[in-house]
VOGU-3710 file (C-alpha; in Angstrom, 3 decimals, decimal comma):
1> xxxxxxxxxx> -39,796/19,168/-41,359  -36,357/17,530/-41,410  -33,935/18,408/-38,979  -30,583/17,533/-39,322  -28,372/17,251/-36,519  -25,218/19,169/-37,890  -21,889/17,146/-36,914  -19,392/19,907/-37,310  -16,708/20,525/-39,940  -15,455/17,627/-41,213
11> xxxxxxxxxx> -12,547/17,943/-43,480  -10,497/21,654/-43,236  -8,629/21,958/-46,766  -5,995/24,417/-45,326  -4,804/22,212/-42,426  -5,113/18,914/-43,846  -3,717/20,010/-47,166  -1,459/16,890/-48,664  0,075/19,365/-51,669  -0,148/22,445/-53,448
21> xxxxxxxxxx> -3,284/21,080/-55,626  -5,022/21,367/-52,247  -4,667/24,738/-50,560  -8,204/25,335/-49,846  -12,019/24,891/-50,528  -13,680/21,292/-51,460  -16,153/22,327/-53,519  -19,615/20,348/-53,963  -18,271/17,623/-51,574  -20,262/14,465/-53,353
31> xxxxxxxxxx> -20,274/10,947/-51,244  -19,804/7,549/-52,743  -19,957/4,210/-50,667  -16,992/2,191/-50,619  -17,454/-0,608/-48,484  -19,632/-0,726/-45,430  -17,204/0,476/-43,490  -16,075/3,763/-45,609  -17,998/6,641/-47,343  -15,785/8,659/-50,225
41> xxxxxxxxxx> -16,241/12,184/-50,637  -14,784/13,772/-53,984  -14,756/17,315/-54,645  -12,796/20,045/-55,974  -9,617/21,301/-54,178  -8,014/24,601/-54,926  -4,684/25,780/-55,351  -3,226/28,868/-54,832  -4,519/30,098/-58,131  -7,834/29,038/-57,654
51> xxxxxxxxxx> -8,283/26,207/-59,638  -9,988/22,945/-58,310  -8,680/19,848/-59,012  -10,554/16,557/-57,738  -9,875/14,533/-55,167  -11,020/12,077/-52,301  -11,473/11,957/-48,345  -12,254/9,083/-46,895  -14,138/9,072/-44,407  -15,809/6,328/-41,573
61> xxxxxxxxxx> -19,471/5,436/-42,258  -20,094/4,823/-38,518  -18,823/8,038/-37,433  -18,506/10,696/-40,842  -16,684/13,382/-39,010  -13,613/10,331/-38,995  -10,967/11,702/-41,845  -9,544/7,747/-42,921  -7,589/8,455/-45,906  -7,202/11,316/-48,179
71> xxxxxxxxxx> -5,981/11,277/-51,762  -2,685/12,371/-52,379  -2,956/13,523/-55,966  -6,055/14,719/-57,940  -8,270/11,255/-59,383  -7,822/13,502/-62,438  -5,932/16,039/-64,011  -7,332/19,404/-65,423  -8,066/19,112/-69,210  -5,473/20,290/-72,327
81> xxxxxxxxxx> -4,764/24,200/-72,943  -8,130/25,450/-74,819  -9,997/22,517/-74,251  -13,263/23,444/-71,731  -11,709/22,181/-68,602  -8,246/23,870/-68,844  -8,691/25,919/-66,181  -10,714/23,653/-63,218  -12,963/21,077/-62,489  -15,920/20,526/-59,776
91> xxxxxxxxxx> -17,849/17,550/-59,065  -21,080/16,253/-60,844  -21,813/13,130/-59,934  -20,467/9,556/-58,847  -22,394/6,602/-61,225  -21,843/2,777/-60,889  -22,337/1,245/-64,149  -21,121/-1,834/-65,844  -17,955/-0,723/-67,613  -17,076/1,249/-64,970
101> xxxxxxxxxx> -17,436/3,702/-62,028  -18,761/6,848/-64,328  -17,707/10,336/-62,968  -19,545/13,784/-64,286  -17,729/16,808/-63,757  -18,124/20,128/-64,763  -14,612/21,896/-66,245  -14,355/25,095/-66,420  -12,899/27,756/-68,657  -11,722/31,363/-68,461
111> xxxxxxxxxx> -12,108/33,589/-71,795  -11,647/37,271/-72,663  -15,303/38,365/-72,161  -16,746/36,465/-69,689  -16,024/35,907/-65,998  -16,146/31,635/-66,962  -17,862/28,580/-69,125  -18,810/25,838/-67,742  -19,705/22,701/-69,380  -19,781/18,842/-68,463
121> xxxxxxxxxx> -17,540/15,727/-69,194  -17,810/12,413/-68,276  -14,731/10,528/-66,993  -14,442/6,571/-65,918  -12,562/4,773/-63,553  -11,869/1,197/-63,880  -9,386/0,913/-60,420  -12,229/1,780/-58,205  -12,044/5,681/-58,346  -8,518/5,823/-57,446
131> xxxxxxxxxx> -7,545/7,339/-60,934  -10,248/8,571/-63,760  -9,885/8,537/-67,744  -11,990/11,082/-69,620  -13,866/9,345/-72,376  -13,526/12,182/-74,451  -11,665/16,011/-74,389  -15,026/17,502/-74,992  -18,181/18,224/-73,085  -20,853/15,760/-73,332
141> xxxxxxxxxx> -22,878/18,410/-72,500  -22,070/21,212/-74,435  -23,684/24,702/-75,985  -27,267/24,754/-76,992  -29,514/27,334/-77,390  -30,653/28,554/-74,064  -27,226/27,631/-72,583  -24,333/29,474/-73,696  -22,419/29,769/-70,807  -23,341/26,739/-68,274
151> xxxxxxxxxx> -24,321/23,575/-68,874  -23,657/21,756/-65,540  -24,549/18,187/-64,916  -24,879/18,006/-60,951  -27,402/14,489/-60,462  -27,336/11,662/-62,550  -29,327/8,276/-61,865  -29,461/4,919/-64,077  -32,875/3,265/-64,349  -32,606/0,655/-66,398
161> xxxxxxxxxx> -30,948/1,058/-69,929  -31,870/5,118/-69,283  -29,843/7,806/-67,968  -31,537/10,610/-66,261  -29,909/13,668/-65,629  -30,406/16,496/-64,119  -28,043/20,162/-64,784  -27,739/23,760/-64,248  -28,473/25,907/-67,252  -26,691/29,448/-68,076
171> xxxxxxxxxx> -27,055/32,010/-70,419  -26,393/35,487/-69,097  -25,036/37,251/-66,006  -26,594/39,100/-63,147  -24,802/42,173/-61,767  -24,599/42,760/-58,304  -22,496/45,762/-56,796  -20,478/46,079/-60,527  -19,608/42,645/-60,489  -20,808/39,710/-62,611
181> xxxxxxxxxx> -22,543/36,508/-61,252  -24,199/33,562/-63,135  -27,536/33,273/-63,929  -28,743/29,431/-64,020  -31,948/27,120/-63,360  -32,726/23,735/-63,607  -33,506/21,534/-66,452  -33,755/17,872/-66,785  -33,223/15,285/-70,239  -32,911/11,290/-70,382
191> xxxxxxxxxx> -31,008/9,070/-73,007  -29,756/5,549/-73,998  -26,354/7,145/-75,095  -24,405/9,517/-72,895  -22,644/10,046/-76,448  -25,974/11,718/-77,845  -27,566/13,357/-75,555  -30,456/15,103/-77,150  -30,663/18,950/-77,090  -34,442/19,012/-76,478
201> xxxxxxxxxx> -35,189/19,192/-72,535  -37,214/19,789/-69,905  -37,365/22,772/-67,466  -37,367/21,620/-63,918  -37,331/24,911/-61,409  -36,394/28,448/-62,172  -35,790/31,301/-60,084  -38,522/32,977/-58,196  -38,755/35,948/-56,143  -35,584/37,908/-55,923
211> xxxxxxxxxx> -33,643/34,886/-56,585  -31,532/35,229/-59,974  -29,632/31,335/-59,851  -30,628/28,031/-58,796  -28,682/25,183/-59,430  -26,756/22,080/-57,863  -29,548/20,110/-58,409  -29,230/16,456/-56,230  -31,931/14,363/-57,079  -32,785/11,264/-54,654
221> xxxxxxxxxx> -35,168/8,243/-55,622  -37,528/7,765/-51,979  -39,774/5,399/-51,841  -42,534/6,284/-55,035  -40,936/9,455/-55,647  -38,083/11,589/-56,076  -36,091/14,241/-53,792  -34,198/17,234/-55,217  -32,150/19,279/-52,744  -30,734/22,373/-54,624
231> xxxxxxxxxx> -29,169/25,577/-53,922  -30,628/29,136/-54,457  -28,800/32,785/-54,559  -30,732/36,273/-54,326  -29,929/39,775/-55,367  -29,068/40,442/-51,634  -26,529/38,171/-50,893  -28,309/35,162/-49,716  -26,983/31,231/-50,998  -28,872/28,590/-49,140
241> xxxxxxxxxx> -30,064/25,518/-50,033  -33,880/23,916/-50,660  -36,044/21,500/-51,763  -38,378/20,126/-54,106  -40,580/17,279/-54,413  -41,920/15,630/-57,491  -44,159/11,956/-58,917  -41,470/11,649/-62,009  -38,447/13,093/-61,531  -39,175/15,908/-64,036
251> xxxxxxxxxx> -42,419/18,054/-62,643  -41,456/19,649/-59,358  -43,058/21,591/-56,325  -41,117/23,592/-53,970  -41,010/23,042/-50,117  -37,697/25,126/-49,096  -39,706/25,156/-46,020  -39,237/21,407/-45,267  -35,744/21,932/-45,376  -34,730/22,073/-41,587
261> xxxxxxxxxx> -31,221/23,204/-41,767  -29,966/26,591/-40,637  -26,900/28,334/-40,196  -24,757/28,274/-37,549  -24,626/31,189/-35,041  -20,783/31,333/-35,873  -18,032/29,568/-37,350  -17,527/28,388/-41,112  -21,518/28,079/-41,810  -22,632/31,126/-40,323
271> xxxxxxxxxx> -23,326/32,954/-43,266  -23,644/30,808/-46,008  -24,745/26,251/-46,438  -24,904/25,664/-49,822  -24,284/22,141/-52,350  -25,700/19,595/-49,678  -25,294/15,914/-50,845  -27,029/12,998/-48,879  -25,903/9,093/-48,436  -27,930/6,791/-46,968
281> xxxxxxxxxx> -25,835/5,252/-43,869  -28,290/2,522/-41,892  -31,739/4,128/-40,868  -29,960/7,637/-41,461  -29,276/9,889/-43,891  -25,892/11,558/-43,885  -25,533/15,515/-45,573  -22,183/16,598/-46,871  -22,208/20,141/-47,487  -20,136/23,505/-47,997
291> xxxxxxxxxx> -20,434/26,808/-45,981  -19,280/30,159/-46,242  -17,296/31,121/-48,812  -19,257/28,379/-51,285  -16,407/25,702/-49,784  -13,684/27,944/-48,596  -13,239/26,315/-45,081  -13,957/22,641/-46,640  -17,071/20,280/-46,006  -19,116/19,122/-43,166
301> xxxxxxxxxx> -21,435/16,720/-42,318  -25,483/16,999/-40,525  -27,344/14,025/-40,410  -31,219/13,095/-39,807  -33,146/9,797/-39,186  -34,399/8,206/-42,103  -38,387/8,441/-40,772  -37,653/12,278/-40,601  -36,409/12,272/-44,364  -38,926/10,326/-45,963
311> xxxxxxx> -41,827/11,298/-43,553  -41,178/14,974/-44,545  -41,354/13,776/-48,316  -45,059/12,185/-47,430  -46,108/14,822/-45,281  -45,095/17,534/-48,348  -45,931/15,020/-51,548
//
């Protein structure tokens, strides 16, 4: 088992708010390494309405619970009226590539008779994620049969000329107490060309038990495998993260088991830890994650040696 050491709550949204954009919540918290010396976390900020907007914290590498710098206006803005991220944006994923620091996010969009879509761009920065340009003001992952509703890239890695990525999938809703909530799972595809990405892909996890959504898929490369730490939601209530193992990338077992992370006895992840992200700082791994609320309060950090990491990988693979 892993156990992470948790390190408190890192960034509150409410009191460290630098606008409007930025009332609350930072959704899917995702880290990105500056420099040795600094670690940037983007996610999505809410304003009063609701709608997330991205944007940065800075924070130390030595000590991750150290706010540095925090961005004073979204790294970009929501999309045009009608087009699928009109109405808010979370975090994907961060990707260094040649042309550019690559950005997947997932917009979202409100219509008449559905509580939202959700569908994924790709955005690049060329001033090292200060400010980010959409490539284009449509998804790159879009509808397809057996996702009508969500299409949510949340884990992307380059390996060689490939990109492998690795989404959330929706296609109906599951009704708890009257009121609607996504159902999603995880699938996987690969291409050349983030342009064309082919429609034909690969299931990775679905539900199980009384679960009805699994998603937020973060998939690690360690040592001759691959890591995926996800999150999972049930019929009663519970959203709490877990983990898989897998050879390829793309055939998975389960060991939520192997997580070792719990909730806090009070405070803003006593109910609920959900969208964990790791960073490798040293011979540790660093975990940015959410809490109750899915964000509400803001992110915080846990961390855990790398021998525990990648010996619980071993001991489970």
């Amino acid at each position: 088992m892993n156990d992470w050491t948790k390190k408190g709550l890192v960034f509150d949204t409410a009191k460290r708010s630098v606008g409007g954009w930025m009332r609350h919540s930072a959704l899917t918290p995702t880290p990105f390494r500056i420099s040795e010396q600094l670690i940037r976390v983007y996610a999505g900020f809410r304003d009063g309405d609701g709608v997330s907007r991205i944007g940065y914290v800075d924070v130390r590498a030595d000590e991750p619970s150290t706010v540095v710098r925090v961005s004073q206006e979204p790294v970009i803005e929501l999309g045009r009226d009608g087009c699928f991220d009109d109405n808010g944006m979370i975090l994907g994923d961060v990707v260094e590539a040649a042309d550019g620091l690559h950005m997947f996010y997932v917009g979202f969009q409100r219509v008449a008779k559905a509580k939202f879509l959700a569908f994924t761009g790709l955005a690049i920065s060329r001033d090292g994620g200060e400010s980010f340009l959409r490539t284009q003001e449509t998804p790159i992952l879009d509808r397809a049969p057996g996702r009508s509703t969500i299409a949510a890239v949340h884990s992307v890695i380059r390996e060689g000329s490939r990109w492998r990525l690795w989404y959330a999938v929706g296609d109906d809703w599951e009704y708890i107490g009257g009121q609607p909530f996504p159902r999603y799972h995880i699938r996987y595809v690969e291409t050349d060309d983030l342009a064309a990405i082919p429609r034909d892909d690969v299931v990775c996890l679905r539900p199980r038990g009384s679960e009805y959504r699994i998603g937020r898929p973060r998939v690690y490369r360690m040592g001759s495998g691959y890591v995926m730490y996800f999150t999972r939601g049930n019929v009663t209530g519970e959203y709490f993260p877990g983990l898989a193992y897998s050879a390829d990338g793309v055939h998975w077992e389960r060991h939520d088991e192997a997580l070792g992370l719990s909730l806090s006895s009070s405070g803003w992840d006593s109910r609920v830890i959900c969208y964990p992200a790791l960073i490798r700082q040293r011979d540790k791994f660093l975990m940015f994650y959410n809490g109750n609320d899915m964000g509400l309060d803001g992110f915080g950090v846990a961390e855990a040696s790398q021998t525990q990491v990648e010996g619980g990988i071993r001991a489970c693979g």
